[in-house]
C-alpha positions in Angstrom: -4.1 15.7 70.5 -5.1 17.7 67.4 -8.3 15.9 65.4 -6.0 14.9 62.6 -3.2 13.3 64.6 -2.7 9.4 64.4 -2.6 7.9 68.2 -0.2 4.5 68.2 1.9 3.2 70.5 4.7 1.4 70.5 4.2 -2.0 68.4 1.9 -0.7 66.2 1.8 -0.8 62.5 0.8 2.3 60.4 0.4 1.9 56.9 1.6 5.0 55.5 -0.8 6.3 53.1 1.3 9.6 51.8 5.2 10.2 52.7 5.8 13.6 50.4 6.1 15.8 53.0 9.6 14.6 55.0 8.6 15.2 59.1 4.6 14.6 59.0 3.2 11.1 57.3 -0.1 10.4 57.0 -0.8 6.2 57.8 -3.6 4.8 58.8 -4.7 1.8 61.4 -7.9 0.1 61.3 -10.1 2.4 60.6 -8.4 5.6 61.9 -6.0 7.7 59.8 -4.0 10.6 60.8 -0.9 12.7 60.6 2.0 11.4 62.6 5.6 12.3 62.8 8.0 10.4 60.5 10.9 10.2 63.5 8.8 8.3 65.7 8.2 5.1 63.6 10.6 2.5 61.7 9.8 2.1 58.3 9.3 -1.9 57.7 8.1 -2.3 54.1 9.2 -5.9 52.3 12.7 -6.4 53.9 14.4 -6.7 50.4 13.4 -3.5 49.4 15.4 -0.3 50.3 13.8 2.7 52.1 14.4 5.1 49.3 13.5 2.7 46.6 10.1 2.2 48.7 10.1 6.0 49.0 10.8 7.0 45.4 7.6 4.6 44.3 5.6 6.7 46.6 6.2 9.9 45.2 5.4 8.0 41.6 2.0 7.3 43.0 1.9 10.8 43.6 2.7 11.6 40.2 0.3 9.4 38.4 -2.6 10.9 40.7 -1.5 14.5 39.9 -1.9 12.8 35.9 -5.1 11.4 36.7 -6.5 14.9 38.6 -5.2 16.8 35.3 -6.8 14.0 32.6 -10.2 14.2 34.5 -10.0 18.5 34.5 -9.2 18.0 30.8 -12.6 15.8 30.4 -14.8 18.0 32.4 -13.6 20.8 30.7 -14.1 19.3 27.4 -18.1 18.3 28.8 -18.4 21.8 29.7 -17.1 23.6 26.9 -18.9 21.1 24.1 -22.3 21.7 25.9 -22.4 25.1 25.8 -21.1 25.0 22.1 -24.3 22.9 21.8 -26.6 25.2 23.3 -25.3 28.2 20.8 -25.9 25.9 17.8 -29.6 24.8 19.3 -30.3 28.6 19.8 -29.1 29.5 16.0 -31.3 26.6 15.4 -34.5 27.9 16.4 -33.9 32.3 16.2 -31.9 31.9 13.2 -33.9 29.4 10.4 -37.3 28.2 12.7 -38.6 31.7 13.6 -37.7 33.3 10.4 -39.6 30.3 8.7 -42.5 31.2 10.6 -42.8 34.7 8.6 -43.0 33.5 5.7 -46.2 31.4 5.7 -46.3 31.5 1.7 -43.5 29.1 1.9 -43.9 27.2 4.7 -46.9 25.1 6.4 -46.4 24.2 10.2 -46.7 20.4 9.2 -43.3 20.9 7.0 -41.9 22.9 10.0 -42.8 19.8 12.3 -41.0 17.7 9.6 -38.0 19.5 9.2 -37.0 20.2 12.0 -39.0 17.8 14.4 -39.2 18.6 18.3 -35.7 20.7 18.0 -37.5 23.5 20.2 -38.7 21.0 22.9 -34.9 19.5 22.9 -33.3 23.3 23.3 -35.5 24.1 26.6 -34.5 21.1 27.9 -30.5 21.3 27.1 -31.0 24.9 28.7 -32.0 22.9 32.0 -29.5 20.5 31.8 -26.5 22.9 31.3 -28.0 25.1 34.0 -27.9 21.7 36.1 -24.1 20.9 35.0 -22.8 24.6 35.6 -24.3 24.4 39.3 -22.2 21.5 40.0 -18.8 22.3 37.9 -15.8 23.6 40.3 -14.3 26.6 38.4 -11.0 26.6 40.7 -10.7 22.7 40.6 -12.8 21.2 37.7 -11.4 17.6 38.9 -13.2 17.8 42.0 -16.7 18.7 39.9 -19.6 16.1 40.8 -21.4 15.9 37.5 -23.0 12.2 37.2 -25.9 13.4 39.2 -27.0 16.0 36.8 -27.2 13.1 33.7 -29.4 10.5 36.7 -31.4 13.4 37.4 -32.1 13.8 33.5 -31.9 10.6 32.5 -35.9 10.4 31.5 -35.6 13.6 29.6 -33.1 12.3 27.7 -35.7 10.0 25.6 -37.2 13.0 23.6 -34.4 12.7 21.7 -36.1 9.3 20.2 -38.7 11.5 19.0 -36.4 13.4 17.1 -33.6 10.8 15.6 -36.7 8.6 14.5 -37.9 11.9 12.3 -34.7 12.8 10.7 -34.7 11.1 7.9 -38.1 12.6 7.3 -36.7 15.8 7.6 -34.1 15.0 5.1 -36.4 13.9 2.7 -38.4 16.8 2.9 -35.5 19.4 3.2 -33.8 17.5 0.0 -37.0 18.5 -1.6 -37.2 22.0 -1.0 -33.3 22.5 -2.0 -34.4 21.7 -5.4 -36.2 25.2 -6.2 -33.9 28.1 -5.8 -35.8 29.8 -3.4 -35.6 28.2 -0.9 -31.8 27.9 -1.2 -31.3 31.6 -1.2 -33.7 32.0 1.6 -32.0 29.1 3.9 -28.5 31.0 3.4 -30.1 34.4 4.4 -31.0 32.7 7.6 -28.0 31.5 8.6 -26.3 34.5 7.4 -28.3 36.8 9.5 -27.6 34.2 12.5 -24.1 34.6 11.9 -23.7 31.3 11.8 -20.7 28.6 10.2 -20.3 27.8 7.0 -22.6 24.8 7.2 -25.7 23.7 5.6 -29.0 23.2 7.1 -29.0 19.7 7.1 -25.5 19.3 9.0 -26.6 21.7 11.8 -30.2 19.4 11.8 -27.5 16.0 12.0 -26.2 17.8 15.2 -28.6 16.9 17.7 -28.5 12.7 16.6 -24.8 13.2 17.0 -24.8 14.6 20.5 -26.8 12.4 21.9 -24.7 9.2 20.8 -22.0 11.2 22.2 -22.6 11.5 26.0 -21.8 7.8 26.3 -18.4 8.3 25.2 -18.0 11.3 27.4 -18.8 9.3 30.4 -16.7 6.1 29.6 -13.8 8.7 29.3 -14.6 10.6 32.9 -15.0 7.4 34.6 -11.7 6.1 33.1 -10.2 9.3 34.9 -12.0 9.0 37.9 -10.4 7.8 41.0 -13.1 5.0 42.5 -12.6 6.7 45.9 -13.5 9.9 43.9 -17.4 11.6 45.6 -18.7 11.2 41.9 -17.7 7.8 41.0 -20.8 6.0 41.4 -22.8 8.5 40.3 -20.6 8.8 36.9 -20.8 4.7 36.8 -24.3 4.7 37.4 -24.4 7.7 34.5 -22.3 5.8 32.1 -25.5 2.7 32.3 -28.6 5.6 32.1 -26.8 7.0 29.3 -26.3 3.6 27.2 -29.9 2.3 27.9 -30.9 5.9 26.6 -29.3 5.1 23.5 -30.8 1.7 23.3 -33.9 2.7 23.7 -33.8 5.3 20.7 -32.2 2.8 18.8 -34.9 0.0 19.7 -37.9 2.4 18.5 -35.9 3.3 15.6 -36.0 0.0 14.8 -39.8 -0.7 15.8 -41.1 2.6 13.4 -39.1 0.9 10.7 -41.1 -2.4 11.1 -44.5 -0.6 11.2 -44.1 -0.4 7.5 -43.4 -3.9 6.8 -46.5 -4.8 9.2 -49.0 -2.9 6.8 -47.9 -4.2 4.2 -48.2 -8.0 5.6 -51.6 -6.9 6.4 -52.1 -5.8 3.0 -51.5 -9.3 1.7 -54.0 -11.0 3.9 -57.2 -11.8 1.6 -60.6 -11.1 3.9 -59.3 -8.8 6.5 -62.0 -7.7 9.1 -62.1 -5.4 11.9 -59.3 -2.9 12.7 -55.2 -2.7 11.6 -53.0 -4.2 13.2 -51.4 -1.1 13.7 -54.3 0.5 15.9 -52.9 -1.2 18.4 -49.5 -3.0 17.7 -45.7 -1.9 16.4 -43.9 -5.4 16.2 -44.3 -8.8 15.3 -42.9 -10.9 18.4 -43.2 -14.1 16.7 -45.2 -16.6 14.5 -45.6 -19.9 13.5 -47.8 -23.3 12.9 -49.8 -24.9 15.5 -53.2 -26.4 15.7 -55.8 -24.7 17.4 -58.8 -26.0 19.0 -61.6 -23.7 20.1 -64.5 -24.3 22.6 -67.8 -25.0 21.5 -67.0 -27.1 18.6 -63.8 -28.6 19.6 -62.9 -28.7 16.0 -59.4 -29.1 15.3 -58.3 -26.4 13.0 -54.2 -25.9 11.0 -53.5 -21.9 11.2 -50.7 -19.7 10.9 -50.5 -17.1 14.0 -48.5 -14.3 14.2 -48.2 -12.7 17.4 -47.8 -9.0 17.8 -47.7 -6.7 21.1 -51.6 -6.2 22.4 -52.9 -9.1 20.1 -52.3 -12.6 18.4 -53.6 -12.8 14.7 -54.4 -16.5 12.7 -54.8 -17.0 9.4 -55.3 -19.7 7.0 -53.4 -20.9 4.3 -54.8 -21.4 0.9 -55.2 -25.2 -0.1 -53.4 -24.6 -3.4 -51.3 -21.3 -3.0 -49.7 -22.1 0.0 -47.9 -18.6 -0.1 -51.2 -16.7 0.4 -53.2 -16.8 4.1 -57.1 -15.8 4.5 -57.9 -13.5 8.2 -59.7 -15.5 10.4 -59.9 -14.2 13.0 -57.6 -12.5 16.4 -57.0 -12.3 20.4 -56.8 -9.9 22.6 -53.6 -10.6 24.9 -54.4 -7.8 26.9 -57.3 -9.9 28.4 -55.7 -13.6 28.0 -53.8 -15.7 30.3 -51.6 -18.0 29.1 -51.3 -22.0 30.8 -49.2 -24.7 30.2 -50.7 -27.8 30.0 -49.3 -31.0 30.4 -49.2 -33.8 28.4 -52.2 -36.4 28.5 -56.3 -35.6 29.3 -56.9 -32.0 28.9 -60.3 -31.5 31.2 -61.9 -28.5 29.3 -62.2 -29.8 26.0 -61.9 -34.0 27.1 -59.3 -34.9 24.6 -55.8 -36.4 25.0 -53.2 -33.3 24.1 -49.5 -33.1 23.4 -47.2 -30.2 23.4 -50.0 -28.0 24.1 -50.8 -24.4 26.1 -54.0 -22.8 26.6 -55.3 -19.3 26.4 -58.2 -18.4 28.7 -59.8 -15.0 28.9 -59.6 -13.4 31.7 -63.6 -13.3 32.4 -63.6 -17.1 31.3 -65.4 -17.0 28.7 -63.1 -18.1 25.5 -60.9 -20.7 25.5 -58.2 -21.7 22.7 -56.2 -25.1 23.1 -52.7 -24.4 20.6 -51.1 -27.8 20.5 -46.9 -27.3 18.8 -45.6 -30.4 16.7 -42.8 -30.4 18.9 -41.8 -29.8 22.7 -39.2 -27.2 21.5 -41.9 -25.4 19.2 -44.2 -25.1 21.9 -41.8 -23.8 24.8 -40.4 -21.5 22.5 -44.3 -20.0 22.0 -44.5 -19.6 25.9 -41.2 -17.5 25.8 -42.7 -15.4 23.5 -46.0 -15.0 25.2 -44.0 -13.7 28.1 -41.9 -11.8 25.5 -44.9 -9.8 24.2 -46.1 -9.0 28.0 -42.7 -7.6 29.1 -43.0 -5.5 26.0 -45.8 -4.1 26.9 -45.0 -3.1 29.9 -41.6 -1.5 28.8 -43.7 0.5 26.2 -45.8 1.4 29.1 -43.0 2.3 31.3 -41.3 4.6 28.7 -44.6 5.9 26.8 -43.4 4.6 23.9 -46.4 4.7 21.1 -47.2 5.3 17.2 -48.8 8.6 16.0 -52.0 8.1 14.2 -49.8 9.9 11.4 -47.6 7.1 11.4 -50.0 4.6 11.3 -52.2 6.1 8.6 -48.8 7.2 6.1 -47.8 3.1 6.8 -51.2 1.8 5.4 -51.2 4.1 2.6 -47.4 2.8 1.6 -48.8 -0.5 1.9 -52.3 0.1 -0.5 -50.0 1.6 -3.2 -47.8 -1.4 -3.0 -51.2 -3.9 -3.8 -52.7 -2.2 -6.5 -56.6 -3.0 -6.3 -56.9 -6.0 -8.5 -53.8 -7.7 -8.2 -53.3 -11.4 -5.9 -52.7 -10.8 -2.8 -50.0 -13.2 -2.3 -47.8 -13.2 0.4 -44.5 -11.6 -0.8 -40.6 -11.6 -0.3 -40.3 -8.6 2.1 -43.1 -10.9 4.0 -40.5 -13.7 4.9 -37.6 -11.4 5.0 -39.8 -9.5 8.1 -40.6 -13.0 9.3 -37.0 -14.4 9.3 -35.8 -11.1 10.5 -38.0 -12.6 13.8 -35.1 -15.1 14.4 -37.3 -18.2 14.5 -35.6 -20.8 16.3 -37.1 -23.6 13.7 -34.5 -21.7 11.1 -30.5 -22.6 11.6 -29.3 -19.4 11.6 -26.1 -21.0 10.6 -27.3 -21.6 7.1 -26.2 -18.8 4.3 -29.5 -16.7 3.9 -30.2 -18.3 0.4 -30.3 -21.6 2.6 -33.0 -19.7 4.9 -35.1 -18.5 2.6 -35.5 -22.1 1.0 -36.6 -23.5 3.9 -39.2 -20.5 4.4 -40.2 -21.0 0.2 -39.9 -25.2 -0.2 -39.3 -25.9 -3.7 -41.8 -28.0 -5.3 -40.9 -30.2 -8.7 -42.5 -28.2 -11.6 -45.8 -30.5 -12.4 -46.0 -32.4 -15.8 -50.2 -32.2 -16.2 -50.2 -29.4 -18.2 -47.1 -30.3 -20.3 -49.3 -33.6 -21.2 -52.5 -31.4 -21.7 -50.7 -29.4 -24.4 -49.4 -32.5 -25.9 -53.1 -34.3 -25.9 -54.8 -31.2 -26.9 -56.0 -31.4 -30.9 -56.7 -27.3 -30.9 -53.4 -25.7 -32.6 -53.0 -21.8 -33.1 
């Protein structure tokens, strides 16, 4: 018996798998299929239904996977097609505007260069790869059969230089805007792309391109897994795709999101009277969480009301003025990288011989610096130990994807934040302070209250006092 014939025997059932061609079948029992011929067998499908009815709905199975073999070719196709359309426009990119830039040095510095158009080059080697990657594993003859979620797995680290460049562009637009304001530079951008041969389109659409594309591939792959038969070779490897590509696009969107907040940090650190030691920033991107709690430190055992903010790396606290309640004094900061946080239970604590409630403990990790934190409230105080663990799987994830500032960023921040608290000036804490801090989603605000709501229960309003009204009234000294 040929390889690909079905053996039965008489009592069997074969479920019959594809019936378009009239004398061979092919069924399947257990786990054997096989061509067998159609004048052996009785057909016994639901005893209602009519042998050509049951036959007619196989050939429109047949159909709609002929449909579904054509709508996958038309999505690979259009992967195909729009990738090497991005490759031209990278190229045009970096022969027709960045190497012609590069002449003329009494124009440009390499810092603007870096600015404008970011790490473009690095992203056009790597595209080249990746296409190279793609064209290996397309099928020219049947494009449905191509096994391309592989290439985007293999790839999907690579991918994250794109964070890199979407966290710059608005830089670059900035700077770009500025330069399109002296005619020069106008005439020599269009001579560029000119020479290149390139669209009718100005420099800062073809620099939008690459923040485009990469928010793109997601859709790509929702739609080619949509056409993709789950018996298909490259179903999981499209699925598993479709997930790499998404978490890529979180992440770029996550340290979008953290170089945003670097500004807001310096500038809370700006509003703290007696700073000492280094920024915040030296070592930390975002605030995790802050709050209220009493601390109690080892020798003196004092008990102590401060304000800590947590950040990635470190824990700040600060103390708040006795009469200006809005502005905070430095006093002082921990090192989480070198801390172990405890819960500790309600009733005698042993290290420092007091009864505690709500409390946690941070220990260094060579023993020698204790801090007791006791919360008002049970909630309070579990919600710090979710952040503690919070700021160490941060940590780690920045690890993981070598996520960290430039000491450019970290310097331009600081200098934002000096020119915002002119020397001489209070340093009270301001607005864009709470907003960052209720932006933090502490769970001691409803966030079911309108912001206005919010921000009075971050500013408490106090009655307006009457001693100074009576003063003026007492006072015999007129103008």
């Amino acid at each position: 018996m040929d390889d690909q014939e079905l053996g039965f025997k008489a009592g069997d059932v074969i479920e019959v798998v594809d019936a378009t061609n009239k004398e061979w079948w092919w069924g399947r029992i257990m786990d054997s299929e096989g061509w067998f011929p159609a004048s052996f067998v009785r057909l016994r499908v639901n005893q209602d239904e009519p042998i050509e009815e049951y036959l007619a709905h196989l050939e429109e199975t047949h159909a709609g996977e002929e449909d579904q073999e054509q709508m996958r070719t038309n999505v690979i196709n259009e992967i195909m097609s729009t990738e090497r359309d991005y490759i031209k426009h990278l190229k045009d990119i970096c022969e027709g505007y960045i190497k012609q830039c590069r002449k003329r040095t009494d124009m440009f510095t390499e810092e603007q260069l870096r600015t404008i158009f970011g790490n473009i080059e690095e992203i056009y080697r790597f595209q080249r790869k990746f296409l190279k990657g793609l064209e290996k594993k397309f099928n020219k003859e049947q494009p449905h059969l191509s096994e391309i979620g592989c290439c985007f797995l293999d790839h999907q680290t690579d991918f994250q230089i794109y964070s890199e460049y979407c966290n710059n562009h608005p830089n670059a637009c900035v700077q770009l805007s500025k330069l399109m304001k002296v005619n020069k530079y106008v005439f020599f951008f269009e001579a560029c792309r000119l020479l290149q041969k390139m669209i009718d389109i100005s420099l800062d659409g073809f620099l939008l391109t690459p923040v485009q594309k990469i928010c793109k591939y997601p859709l790509q792959l929702a739609e080619l897994l949509k056409y993709t038969n789950p018996q298909h070779r490259d179903y999981k490897d499209v699925e598993a795709a479709l997930n790499a590509m998404k978490n890529v696009a979180r992440l770029i969107n996550e340290r979008k999101r953290r170089l945003e907040n670097i500004d807001k940090i310096a500038q809370w650190q700006s509003s703290i009277e007696d700073w000492e030691g280094e920024d915040v920033l030296s070592r930390s991107s975002d605030l995790i969480f802050s709050g209220e709690l009493t601390k109690l430190s080892q020798p003196q055992a004092k008990s102590q009301q401060r304000m800590f903010f947590l950040f990635d790396h470190q824990m700040v606290y600060c103390k708040k003025d006795l009469l200006r309640r809005d502005m905070l004094y430095y006093k002082g900061r921990m090192d989480m990288d070198h801390m172990e946080v405890i819960d500790v239970e309600d009733g005698k604590e042993k290290d420092f011989n007091i009864s505690v409630k709500n409390a946690l403990k941070l220990r260094s990790l060579a023993g020698d610096e204790v801090h007791l934190l006791c919360a008002k409230k049970p909630e309070q105080k579990q919600r710090w130990l979710r952040a503690f663990a919070d700021e160490r799987r941060q940590v780690q994830h920045d690890r993981e994807t070598g996520f960290s500032l430039t000491e450019v960023q970290k310097k331009q921040a600081m200098l934002n934040a000096c020119k915002s608290h002119p020397a001489g000036k209070p340093k009270a804490v301001t607005r864009p302070y709470y907003d960052f801090l209720l932006r933090q989603k502490h769970p001691s605000l409803p966030t079911a209250l309108p912001q206005q709501q919010v921000f009075m229960l971050a500013e408490p309003k106090r009655k307006t006092s009457t001693f100074w009204h009576n003063i003026g009234r007492l006072t015999p000294f007129k103008k």
